[in-house]
N, CA, C and O atoms as a printed pandas DataFrame, in Angstrom:
     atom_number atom_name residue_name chain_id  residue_number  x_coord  y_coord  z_coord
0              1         N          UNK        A               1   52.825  -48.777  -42.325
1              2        CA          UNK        A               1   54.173  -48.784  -41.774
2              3         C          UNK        A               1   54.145  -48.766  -40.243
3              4         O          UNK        A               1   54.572  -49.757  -39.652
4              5         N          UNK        A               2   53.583  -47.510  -39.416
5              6        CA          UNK        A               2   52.924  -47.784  -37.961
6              7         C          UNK        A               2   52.675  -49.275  -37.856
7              8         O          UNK        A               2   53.377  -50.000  -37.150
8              9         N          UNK        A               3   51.700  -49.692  -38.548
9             10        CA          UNK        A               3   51.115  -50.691  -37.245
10            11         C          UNK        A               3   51.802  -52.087  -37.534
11            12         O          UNK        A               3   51.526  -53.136  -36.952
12            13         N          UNK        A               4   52.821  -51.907  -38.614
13            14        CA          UNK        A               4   53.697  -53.056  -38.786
14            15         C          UNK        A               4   54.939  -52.885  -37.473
15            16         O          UNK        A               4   55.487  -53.893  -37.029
16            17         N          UNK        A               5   55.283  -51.462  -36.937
17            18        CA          UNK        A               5   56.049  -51.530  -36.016
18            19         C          UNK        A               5   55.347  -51.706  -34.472
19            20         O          UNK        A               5   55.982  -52.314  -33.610
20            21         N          UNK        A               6   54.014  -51.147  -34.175
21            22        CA          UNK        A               6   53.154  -51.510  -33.379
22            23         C          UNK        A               6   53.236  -52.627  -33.426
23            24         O          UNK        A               6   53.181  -53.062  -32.276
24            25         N          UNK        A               7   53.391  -53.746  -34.456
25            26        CA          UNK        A               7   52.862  -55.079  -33.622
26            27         C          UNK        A               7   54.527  -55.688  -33.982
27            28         O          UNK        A               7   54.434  -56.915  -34.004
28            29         N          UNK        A               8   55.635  -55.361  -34.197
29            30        CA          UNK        A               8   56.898  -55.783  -33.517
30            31         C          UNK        A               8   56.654  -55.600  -32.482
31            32         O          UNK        A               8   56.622  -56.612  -31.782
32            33         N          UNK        A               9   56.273  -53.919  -31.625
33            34        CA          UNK        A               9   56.409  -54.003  -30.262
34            35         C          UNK        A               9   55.899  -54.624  -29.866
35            36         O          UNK        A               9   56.605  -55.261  -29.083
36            37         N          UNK        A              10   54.545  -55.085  -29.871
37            38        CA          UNK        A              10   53.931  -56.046  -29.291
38            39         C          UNK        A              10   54.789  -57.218  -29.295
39            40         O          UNK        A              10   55.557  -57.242  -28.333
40            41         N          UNK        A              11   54.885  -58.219  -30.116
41            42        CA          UNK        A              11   55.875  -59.152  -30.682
42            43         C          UNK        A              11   56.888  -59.087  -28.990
43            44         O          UNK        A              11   56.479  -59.460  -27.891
44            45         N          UNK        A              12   57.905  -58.642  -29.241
45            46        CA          UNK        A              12   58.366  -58.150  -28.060
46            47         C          UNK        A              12   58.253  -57.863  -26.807
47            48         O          UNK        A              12   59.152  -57.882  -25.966
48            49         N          UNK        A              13   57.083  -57.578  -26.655
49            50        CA          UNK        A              13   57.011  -56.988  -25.126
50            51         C          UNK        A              13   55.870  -58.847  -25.165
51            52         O          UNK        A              13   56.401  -59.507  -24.273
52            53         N          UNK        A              14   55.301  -59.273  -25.470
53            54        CA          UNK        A              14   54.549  -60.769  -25.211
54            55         C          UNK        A              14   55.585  -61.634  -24.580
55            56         O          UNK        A              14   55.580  -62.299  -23.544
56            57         N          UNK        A              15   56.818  -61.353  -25.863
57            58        CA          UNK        A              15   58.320  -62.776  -25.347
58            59         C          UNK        A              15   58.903  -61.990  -24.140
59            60         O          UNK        A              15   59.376  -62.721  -23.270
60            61         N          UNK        A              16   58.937  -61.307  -24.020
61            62        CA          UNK        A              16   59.645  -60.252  -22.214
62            63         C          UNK        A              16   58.422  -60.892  -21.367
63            64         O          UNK        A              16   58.495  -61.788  -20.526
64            65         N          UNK        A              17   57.408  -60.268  -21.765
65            66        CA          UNK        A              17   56.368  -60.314  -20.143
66            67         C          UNK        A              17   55.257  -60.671  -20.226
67            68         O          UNK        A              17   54.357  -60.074  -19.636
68            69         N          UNK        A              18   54.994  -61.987  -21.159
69            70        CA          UNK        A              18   54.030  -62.818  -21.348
70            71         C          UNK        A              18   52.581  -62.324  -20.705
71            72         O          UNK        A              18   52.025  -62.812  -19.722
72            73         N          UNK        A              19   52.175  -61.344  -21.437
73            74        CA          UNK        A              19   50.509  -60.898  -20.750
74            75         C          UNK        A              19   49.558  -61.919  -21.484
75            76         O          UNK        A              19   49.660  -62.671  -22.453
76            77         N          UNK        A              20   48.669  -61.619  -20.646
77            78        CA          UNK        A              20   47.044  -62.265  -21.241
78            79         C          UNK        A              20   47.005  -61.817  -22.219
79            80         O          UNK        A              20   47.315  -62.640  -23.080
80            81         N          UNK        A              21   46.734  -60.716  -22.662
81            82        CA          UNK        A              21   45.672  -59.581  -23.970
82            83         C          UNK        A              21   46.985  -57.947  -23.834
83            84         O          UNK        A              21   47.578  -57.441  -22.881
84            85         N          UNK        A              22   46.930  -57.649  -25.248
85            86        CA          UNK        A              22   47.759  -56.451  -25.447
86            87         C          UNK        A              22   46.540  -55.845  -26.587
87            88         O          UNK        A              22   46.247  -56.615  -27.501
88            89         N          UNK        A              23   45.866  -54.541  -26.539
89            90        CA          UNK        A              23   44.917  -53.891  -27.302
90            91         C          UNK        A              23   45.231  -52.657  -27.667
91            92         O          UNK        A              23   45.488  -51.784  -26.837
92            93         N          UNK        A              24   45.242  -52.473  -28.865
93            94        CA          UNK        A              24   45.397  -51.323  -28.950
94            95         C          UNK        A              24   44.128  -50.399  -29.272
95            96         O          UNK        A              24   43.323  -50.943  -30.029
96            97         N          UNK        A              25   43.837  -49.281  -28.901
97            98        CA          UNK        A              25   42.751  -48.151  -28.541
98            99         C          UNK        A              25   43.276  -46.844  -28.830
99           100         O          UNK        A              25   44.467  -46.639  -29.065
100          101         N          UNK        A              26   42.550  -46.125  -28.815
101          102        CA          UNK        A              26   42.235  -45.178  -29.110
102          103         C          UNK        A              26   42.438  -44.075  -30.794
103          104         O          UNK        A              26   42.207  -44.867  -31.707
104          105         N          UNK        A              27   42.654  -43.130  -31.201
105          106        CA          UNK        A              27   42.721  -43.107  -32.475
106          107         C          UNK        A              27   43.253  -43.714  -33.573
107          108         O          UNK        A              27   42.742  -43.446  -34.661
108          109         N          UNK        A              28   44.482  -44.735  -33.507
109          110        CA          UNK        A              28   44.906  -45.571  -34.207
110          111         C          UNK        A              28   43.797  -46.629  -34.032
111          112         O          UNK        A              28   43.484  -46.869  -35.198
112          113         N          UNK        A              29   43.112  -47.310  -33.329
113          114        CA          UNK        A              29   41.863  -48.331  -33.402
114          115         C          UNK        A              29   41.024  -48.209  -34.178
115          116         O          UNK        A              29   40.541  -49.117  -34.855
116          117         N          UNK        A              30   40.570  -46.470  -34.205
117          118        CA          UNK        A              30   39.489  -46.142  -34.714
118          119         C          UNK        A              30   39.630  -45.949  -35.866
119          120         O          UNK        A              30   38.650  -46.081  -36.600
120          121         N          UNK        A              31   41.216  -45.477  -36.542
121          122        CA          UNK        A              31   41.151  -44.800  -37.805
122          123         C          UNK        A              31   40.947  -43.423  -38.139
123          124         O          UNK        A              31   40.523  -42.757  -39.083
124          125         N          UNK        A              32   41.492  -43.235  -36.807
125          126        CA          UNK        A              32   41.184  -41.773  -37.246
126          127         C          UNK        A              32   42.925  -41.020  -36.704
127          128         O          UNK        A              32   43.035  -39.974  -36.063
128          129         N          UNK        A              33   43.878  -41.735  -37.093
129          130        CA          UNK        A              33   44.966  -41.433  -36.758
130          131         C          UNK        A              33   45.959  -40.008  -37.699
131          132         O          UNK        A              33   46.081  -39.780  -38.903
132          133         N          UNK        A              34   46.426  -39.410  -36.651
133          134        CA          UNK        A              34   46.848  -38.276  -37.652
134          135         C          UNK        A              34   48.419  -38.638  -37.573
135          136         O          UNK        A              34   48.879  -39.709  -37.177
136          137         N          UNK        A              35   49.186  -37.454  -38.059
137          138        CA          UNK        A              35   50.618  -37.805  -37.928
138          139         C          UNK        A              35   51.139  -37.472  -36.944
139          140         O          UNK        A              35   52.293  -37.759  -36.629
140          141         N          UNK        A              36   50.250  -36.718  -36.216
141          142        CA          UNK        A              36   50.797  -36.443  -34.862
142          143         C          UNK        A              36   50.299  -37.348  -33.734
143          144         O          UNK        A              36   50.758  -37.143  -32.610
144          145         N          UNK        A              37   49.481  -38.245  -33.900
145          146        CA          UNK        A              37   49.101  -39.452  -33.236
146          147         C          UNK        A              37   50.169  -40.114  -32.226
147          148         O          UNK        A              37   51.328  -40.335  -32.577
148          149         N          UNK        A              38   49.538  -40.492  -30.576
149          150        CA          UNK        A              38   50.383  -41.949  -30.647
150          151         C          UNK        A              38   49.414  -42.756  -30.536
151          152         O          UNK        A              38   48.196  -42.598  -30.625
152          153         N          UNK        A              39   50.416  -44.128  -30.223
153          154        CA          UNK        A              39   49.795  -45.628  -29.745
154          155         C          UNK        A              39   49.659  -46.087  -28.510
155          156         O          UNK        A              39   50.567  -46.440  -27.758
156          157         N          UNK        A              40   48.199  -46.077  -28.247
157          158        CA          UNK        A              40   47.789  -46.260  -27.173
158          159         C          UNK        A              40   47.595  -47.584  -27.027
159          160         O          UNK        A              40   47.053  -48.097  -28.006
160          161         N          UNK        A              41   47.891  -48.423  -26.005
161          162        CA          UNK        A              41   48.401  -49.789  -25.638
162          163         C          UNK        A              41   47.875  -49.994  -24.223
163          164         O          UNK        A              41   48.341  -49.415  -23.242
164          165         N          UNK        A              42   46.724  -50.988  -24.191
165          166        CA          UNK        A              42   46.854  -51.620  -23.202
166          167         C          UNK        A              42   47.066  -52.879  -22.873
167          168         O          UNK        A              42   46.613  -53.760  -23.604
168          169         N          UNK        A              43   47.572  -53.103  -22.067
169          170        CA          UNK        A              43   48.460  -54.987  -21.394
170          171         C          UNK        A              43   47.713  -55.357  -20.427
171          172         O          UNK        A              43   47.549  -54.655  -19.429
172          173         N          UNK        A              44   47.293  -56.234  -20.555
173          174        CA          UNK        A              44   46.414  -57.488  -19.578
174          175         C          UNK        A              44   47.575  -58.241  -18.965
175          176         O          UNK        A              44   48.248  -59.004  -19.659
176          177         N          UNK        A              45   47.865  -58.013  -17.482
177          178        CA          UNK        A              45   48.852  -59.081  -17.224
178          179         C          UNK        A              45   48.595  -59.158  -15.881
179          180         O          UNK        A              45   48.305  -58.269  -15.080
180          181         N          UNK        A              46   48.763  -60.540  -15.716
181          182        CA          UNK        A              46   48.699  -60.870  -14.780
182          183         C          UNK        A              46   50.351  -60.911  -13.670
183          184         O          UNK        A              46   51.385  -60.505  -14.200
184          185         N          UNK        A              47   50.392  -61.398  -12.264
185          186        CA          UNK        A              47   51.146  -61.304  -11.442
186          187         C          UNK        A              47   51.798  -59.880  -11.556
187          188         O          UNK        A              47   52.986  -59.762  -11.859
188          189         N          UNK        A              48   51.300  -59.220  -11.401
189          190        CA          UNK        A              48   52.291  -57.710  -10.826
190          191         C          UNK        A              48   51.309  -56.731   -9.933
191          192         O          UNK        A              48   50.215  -56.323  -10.324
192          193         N          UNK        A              49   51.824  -56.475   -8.840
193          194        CA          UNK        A              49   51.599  -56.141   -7.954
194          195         C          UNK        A              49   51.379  -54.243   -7.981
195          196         O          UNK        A              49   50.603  -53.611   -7.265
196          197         N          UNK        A              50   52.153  -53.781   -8.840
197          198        CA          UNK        A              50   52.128  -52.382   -8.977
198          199         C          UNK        A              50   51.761  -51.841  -10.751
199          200         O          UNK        A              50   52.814  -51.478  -11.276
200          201         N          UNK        A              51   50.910  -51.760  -11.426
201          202        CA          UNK        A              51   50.965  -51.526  -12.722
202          203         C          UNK        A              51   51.424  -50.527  -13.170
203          204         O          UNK        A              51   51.367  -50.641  -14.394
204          205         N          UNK        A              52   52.123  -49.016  -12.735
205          206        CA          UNK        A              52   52.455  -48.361  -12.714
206          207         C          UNK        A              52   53.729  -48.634  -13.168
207          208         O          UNK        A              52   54.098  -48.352  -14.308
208          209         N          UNK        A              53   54.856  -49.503  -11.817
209          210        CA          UNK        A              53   55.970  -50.019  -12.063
210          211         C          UNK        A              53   55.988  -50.997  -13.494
211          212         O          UNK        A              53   56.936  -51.068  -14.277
212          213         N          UNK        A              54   54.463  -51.844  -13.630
213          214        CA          UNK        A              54   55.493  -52.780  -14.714
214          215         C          UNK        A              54   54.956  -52.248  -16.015
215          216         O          UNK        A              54   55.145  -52.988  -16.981
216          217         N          UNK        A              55   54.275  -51.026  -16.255
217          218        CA          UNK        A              55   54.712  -50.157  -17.516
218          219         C          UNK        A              55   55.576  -49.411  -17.299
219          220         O          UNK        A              55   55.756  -49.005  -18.447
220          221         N          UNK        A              56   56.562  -48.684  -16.467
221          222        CA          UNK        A              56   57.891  -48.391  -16.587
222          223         C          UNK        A              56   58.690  -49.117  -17.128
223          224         O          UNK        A              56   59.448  -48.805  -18.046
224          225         N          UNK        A              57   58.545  -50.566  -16.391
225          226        CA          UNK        A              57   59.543  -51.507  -16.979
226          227         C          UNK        A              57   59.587  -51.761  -18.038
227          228         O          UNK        A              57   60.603  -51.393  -18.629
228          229         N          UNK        A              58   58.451  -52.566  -18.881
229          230        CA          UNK        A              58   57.974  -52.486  -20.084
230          231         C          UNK        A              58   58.687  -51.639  -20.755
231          232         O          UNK        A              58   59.636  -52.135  -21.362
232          233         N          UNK        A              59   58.430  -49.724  -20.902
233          234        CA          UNK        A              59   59.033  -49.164  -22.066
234          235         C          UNK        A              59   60.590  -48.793  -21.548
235          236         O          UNK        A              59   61.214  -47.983  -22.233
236          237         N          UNK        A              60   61.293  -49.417  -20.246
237          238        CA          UNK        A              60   62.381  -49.785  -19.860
238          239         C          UNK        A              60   62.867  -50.452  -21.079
239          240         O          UNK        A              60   63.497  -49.771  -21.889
240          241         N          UNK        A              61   62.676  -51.554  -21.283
241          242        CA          UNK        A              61   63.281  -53.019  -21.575
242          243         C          UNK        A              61   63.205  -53.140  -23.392
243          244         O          UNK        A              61   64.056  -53.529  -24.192
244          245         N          UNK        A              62   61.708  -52.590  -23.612
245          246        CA          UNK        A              62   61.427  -52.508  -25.289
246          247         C          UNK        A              62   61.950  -51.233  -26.076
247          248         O          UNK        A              62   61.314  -50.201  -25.865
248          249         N          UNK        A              63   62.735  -51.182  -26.719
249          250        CA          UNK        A              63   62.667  -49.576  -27.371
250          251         C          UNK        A              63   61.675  -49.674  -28.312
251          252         O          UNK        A              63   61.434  -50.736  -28.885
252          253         N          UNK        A              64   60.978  -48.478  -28.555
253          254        CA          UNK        A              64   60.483  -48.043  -30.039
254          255         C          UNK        A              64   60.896  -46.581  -30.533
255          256         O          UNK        A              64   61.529  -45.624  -30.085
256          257         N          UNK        A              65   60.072  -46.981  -31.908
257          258        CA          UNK        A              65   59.867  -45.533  -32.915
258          259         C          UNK        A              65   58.719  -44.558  -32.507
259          260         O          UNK        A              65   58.751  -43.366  -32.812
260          261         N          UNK        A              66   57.751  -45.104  -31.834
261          262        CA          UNK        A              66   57.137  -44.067  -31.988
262          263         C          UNK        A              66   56.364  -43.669  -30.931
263          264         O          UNK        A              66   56.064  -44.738  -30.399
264          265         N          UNK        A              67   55.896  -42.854  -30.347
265          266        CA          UNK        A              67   55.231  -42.427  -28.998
266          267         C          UNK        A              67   54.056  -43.089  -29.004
267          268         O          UNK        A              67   53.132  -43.227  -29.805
268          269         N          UNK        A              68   54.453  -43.665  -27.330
269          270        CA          UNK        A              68   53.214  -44.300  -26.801
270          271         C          UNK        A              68   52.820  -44.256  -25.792
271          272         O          UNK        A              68   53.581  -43.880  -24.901
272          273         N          UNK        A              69   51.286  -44.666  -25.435
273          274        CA          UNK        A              69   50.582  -44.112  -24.339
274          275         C          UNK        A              69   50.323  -46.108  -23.662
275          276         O          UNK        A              69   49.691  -47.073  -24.092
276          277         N          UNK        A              70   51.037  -45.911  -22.700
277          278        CA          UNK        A              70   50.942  -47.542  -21.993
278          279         C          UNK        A              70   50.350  -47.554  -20.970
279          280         O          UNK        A              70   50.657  -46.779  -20.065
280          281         N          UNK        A              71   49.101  -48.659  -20.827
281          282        CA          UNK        A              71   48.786  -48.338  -19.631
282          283         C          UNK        A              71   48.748  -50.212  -19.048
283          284         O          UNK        A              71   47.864  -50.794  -19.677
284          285         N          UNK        A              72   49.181  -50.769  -18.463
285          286        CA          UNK        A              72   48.720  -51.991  -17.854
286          287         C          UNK        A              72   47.822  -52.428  -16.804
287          288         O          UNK        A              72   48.392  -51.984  -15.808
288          289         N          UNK        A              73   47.074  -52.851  -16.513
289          290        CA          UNK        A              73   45.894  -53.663  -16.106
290          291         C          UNK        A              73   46.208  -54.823  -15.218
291          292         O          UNK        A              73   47.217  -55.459  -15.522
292          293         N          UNK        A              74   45.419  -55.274  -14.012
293          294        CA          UNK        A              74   45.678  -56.635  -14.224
294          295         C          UNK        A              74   44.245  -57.577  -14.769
295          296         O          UNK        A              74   43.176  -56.989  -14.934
296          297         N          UNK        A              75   44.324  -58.510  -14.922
297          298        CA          UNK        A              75   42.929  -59.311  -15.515
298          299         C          UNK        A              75   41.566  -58.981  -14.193
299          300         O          UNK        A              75   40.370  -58.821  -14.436
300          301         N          UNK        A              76   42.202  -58.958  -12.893
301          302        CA          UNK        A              76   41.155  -58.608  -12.129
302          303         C          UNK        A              76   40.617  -56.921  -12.151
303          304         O          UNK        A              76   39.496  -56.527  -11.828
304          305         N          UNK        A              77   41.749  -56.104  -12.621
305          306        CA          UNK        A              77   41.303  -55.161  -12.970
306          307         C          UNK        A              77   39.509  -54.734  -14.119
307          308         O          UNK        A              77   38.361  -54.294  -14.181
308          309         N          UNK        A              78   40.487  -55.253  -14.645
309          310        CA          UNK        A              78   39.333  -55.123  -16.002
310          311         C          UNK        A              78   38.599  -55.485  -15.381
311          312         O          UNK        A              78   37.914  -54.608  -14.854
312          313         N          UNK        A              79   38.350  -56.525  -15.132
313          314        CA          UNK        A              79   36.777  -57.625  -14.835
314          315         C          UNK        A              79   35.956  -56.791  -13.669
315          316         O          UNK        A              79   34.751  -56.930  -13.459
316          317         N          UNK        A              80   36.842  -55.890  -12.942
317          318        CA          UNK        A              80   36.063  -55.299  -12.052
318          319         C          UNK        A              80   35.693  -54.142  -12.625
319          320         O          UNK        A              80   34.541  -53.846  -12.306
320          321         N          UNK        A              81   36.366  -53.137  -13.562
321          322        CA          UNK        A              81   36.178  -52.322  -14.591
322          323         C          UNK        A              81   34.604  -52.600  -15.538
323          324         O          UNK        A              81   33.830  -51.748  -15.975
324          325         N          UNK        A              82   34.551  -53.597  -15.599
325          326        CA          UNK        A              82   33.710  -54.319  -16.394
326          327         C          UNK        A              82   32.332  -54.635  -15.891
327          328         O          UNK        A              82   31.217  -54.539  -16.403
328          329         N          UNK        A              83   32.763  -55.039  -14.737
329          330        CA          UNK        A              83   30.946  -55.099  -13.896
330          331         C          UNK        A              83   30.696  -53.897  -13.525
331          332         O          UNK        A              83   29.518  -53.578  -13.371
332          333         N          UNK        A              84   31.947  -52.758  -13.247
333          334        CA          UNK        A              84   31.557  -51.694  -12.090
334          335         C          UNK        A              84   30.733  -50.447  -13.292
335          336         O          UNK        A              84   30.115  -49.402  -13.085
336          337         N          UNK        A              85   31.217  -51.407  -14.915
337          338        CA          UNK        A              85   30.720  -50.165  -16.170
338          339         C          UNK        A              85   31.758  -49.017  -15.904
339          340         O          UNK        A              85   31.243  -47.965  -15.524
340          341         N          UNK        A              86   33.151  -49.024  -16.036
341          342        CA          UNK        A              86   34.092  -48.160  -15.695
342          343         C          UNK        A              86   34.088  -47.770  -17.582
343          344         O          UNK        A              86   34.174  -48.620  -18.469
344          345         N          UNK        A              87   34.003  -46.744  -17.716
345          346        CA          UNK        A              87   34.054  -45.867  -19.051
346          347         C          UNK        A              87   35.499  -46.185  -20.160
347          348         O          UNK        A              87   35.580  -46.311  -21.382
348          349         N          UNK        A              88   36.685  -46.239  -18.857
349          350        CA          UNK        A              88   37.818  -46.132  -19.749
350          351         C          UNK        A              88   37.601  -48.165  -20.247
351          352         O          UNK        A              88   37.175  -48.716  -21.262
352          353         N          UNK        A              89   38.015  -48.561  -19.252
353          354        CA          UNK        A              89   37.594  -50.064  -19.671
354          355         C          UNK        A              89   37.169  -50.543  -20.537
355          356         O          UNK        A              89   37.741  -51.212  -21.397
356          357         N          UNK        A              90   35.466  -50.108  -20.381
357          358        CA          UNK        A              90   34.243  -50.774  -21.695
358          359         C          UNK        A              90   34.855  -50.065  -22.900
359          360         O          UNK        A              90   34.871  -50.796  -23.891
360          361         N          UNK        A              91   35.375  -48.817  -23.101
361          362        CA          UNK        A              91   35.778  -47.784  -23.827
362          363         C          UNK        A              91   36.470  -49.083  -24.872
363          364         O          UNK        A              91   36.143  -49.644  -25.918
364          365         N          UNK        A              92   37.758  -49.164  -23.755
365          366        CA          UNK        A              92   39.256  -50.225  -24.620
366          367         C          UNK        A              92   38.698  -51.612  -25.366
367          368         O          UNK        A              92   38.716  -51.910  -26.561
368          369         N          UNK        A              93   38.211  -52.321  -24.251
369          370        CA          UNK        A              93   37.041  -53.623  -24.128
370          371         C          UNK        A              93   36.289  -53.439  -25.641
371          372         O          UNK        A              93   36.504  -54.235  -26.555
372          373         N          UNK        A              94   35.468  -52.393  -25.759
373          374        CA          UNK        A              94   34.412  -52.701  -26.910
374          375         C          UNK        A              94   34.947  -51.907  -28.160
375          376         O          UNK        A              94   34.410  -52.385  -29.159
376          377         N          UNK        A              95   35.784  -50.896  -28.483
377          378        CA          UNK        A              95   36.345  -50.263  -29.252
378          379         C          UNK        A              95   38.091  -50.547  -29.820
379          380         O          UNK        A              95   38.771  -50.511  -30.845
380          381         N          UNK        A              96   38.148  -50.707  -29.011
381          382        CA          UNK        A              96   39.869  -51.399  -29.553
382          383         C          UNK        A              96   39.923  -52.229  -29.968
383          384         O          UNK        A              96   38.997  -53.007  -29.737
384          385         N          UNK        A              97   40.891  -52.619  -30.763
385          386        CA          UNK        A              97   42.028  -53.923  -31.708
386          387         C          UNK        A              97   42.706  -55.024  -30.635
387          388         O          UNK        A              97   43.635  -54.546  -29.984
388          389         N          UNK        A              98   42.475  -56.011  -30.439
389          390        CA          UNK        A              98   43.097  -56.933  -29.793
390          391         C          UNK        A              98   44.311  -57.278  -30.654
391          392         O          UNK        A              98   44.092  -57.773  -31.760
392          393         N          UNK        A              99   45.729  -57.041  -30.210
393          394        CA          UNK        A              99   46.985  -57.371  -31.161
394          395         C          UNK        A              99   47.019  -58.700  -30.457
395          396         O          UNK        A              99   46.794  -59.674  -31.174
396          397         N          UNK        A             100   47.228  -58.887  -29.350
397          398        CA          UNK        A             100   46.978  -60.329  -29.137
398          399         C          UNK        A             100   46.604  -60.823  -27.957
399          400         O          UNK        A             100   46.475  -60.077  -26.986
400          401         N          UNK        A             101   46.294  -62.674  -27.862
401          402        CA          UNK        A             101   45.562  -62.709  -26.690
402          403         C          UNK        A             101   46.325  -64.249  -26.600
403          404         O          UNK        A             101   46.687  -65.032  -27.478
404          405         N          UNK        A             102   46.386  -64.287  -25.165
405          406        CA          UNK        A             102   46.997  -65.819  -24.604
406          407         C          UNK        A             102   46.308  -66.354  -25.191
407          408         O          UNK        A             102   45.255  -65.824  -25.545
408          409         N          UNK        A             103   46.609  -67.532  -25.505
409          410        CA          UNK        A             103   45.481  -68.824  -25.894
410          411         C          UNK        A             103   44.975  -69.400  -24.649
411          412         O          UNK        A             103   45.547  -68.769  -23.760
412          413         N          UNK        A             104   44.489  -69.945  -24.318
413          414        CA          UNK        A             104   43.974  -70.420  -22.897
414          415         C          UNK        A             104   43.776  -72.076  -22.924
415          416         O          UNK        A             104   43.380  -72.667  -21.919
């Protein structure tokens, strides 16, 4: 039931603010989700200047059901995350669910 509404939100927040990659991580990824769980979400997007601001906006604009932990990125982020071996990164990168990814 979760991750059928997890990936409406997704659904949603792609047609609003067209990111690269939306992943979801951490105990819902793994399966090890309790009922007191949330959904941890990260957004690959490109053009935004403040990521802070455009996950405000984000859970601005989308409502949901259920508590979530948002964090957005930009693609140069990661990639520098990625060479520099940044923990949270490789963490999302090699352990998380890709809900979806631009086609390229």
């Amino acid at each position: 039931m979760i991750l059928r509404q997890v990936q409406q939100y997704v659904d949603h927040l792609v047609e609003q603010f067209r990111p690269e990659r939306v992943i979801l991580f951490g105990s819902m990824a793994e399966g090890r989700a309790t009922a007191d769980s949330d959904v941890d979400l990260m957004v690959v997007m490109a053009g935004t200047q403040n990521t802070t601001d455009s996950a405000l906006e984000i859970r601005r604009r989308i409502p949901r059901s259920f508590p979530l932990d948002l964090v957005v990125k930009t693609p140069g982020e990661v990639r520098r995350g990625m060479q520099g071996r940044d923990g949270f990164i490789c963490s999302v990168l090699e352990r998380g669910k890709v809900l979806y990814e631009k086609r390229r």
